[in-house]
C-alpha positions, 0 to 999 in steps of 0.5 A, spaced: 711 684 224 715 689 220 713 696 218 716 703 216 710 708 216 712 715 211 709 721 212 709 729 212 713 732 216 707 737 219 700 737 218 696 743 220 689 741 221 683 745 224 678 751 222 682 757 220 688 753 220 690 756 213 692 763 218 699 760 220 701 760 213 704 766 213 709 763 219 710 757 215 712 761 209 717 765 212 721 759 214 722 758 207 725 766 205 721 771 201 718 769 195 713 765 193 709 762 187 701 760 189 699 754 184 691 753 183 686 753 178 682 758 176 675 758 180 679 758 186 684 762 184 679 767 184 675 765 190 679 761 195 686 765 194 683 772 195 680 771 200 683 765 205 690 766 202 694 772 200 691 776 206 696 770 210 701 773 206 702 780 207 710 782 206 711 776 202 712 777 194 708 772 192 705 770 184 699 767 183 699 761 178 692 759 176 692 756 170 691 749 172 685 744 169 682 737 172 686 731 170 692 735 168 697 733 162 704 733 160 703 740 158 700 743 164 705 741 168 711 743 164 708 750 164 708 750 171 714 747 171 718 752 168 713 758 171 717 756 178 724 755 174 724 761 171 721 765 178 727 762 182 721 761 189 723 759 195 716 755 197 711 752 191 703 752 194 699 748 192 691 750 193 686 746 190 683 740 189 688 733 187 690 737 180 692 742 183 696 740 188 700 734 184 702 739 179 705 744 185 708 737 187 711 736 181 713 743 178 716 744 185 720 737 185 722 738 177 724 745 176 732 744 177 732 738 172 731 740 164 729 732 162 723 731 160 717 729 165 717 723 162 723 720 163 721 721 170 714 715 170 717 710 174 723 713 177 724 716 184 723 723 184 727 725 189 730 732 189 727 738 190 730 745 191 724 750 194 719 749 199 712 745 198 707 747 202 700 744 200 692 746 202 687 743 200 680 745 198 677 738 197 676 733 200 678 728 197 685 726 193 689 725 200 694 729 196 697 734 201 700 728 205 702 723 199 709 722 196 705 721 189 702 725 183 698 723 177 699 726 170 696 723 164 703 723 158 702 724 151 701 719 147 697 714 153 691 714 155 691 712 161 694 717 167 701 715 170 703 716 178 709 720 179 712 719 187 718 720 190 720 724 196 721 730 193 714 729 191 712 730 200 710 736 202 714 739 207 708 743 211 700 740 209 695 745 211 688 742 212 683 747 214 676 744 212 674 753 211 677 751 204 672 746 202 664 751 204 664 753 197 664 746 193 660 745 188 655 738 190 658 735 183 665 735 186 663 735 194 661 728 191 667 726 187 672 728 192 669 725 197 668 718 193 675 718 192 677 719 199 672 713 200 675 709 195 683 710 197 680 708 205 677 701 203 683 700 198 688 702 203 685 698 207 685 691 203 690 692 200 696 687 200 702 692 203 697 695 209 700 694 216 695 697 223 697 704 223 694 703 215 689 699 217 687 704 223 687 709 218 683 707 213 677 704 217 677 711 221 677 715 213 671 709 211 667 711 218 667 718 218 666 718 209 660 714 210 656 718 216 659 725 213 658 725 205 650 725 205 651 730 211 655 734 207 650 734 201 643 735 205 645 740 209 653 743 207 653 740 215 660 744 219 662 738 221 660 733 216 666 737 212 670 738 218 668 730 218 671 729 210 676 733 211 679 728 216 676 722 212 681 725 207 687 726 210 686 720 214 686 716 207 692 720 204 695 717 209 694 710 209 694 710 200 701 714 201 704 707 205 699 701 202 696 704 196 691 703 193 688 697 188 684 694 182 678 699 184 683 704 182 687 701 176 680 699 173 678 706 174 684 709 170 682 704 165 675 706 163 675 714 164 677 715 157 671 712 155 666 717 159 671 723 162 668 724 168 671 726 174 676 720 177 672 719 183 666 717 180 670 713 175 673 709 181 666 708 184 662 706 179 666 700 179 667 699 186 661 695 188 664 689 182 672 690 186 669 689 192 666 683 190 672 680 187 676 682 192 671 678 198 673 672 196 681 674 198 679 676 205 672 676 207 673 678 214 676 685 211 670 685 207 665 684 212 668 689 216 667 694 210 659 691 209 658 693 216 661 700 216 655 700 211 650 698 215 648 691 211 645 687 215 649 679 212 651 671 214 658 673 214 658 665 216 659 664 208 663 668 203 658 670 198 653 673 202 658 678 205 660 679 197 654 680 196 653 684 202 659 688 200 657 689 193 650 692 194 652 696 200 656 700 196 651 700 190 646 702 195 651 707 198 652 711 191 644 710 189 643 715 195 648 720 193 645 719 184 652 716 182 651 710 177 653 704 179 654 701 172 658 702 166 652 702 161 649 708 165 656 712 162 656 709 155 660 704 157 658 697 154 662 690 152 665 691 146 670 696 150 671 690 155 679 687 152 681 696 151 678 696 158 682 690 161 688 691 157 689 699 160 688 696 167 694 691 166 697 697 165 696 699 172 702 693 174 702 697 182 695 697 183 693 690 181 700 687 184 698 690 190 690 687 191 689 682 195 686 677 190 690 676 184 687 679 178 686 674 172 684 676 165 679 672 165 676 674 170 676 681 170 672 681 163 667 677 168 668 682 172 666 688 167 660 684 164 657 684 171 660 692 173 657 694 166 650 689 167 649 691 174 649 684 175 649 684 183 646 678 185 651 673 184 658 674 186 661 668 180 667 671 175 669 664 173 669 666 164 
């Protein structure tokens, strides 16, 4: 056995863990951009951030919005080039931290973001420091970024070395003042990037340790979280999140997240929901490829199945996610978000467009079979695990 695990090179972690940041700051030199978003540039930063960095000069860039484009990040690209900053931090959620990631890595090169969509992007000149205020994306310990380019529909991942954080703060404070909408779509990706790290093709036991530990603590907590903003439910998801990231950044993720690429252009709803509402028909198809894993996974979910016979745990499986997403008022079909057949081959052909997912998930994905699969995903067809055409 033979596996190379990439990580950041200091992860803080803890209540108040965001108060080391002035500390970390000042190894980099004195002057410093923060990258946000609106809201949070106006509640989170305020509060939890600047008064970190007192003796610092420090601008605040919250022009950030979910699902950013080429455009938003050339802006930011050229706030940090024009800024000549020691240290980019990234706060937010996903969005935020994968535009910080990039402007911070691309600001020394003119060439345009585009040309950098497959390639390593493996230079950067300042500091990177990133504190997350979801739990959810993973991102603050990721060498990735997704950013939809003009002219594509769907969302490219960016990665690289330069992309890696030198410090990730994950103080779960951040995360108190979520609204429930995106507390569940942050934390459904978090639980999505643990169940696909998990099966995928490249995942080794430090991934796999990884991944079933975010599965545990994302399936026990969330509903926690929402019913009562519990403590240690957040304390709890913002481990699940790290802990996932962790294990997305070494063995990626797989078709859940091709496919949810795929059809979010169809219904633009946040992209842990788009991964999710797919997931029961994934994990269906995928059962067949590894059972065992996949039984591991029913039983995280509490189902109660023969695992004697591939179908039941498929079964088991599929509906266990279903059940879990019924608990949480997150759709389990397609045709609930305005989705039906006729978008199938649009649907196929975007998914295909993901080469890495799908080259990285543990049954091979024929074309045939995935239109069977979103008939059954737009359906709601849990019954019967067949994806022969």
């Amino acid at each position: 056995m033979r596996f190379r695990v990439s990580s950041v090179r200091d992860v803080i972690f803890g209540w108040n863990a965001i108060e080391e940041l002035g500390e970390i700051v000042g190894r980099f030199g004195g002057k410093a951009i923060i990258i946000t978003g609106r809201n949070v540039g106006r509640r989170v930063v305020p509060k939890h951030v600047l008064p970190q960095l007192e003796g610092v000069h420090v601008d605040v860039w919250s022009n950030v919005t979910p699902e950013p484009d080429e455009r938003l990040v050339e802006m930011a690209r050229k706030a940090v080039r024009d800024g000549r900053y020691d240290v980019v931090i990234g706060v937010g959620g996903g969005s935020a931290l994968d535009v910080a990631k990039l402007a911070a890595s691309l600001s020394h090169s003119d060439r345009p973001l585009s040309e950098f969509a497959g390639a390593e992007v493996s230079e950067r000149e300042s500091g990177l420091v990133l504190c997350p205020t979801t739990a959810g994306t993973g991102s603050e310990v990721t060498n990735l970024a997704v950013v939809k380019l003009e002219g594509s529909e769907v969302r490219r991942v960016f990665e690289g070395s330069a992309l890696q954080a030198d410090v990730a703060i994950v103080d779960p404070q951040l995360t108190l003042s979520l609204p429930k909408s995106v507390t569940v779509s942050s934390g459904l990706d978090a639980l999505c990037h643990a169940i696909e790290s998990f099966v995928s093709l490249v995942s080794n036991p430090f991934t796999e340790m990884l991944s079933m530990r975010a599965m545990e603590y994302a399936i026990e907590s969330l509903p926690l979280v929402l019913s009562e903003n519990s403590m240690d439910g957040r304390e709890r998801m913002s481990l699940a999140s790290l802990f996932a990231g962790m294990a997305i950044n070494n063995a990626g993720t797989v078709l859940g997240h091709a496919l949810g690429y795929a059809h979010a252009p169809l219904h633009g709803k946040p992209h842990g929901i788009s991964v999710a509402v797919t997931m029961p028909y994934v994990l269906q198809y995928n059962s067949f490829a590894c059972p065992e894993k996949h039984a591991t996974i029913a039983r995280a979910f509490g189902a109660n199945f023969d695992e004697g016979d591939v179908r039941n745990v498929a079964t088991a499986v599929g509906r266990a996610f279903a059940e879990f997403l019924d608990e949480l008022g997150v759709p389990s079909n397609l045709s609930e978000l305005g989705v039906n057949k006729k978008d199938i081959p649009a649907i196929v052909e975007r998914t295909f467009a993901s080469e890495k997912h799908v080259l990285r998930n543990p049954r091979p994905v024929r074309r045939e079979e995935l239109f069977a699969l979103l008939e059954k995903a737009i359906t709601g067809d849990l019954d019967d695990p067949d994806f022969s055409s």
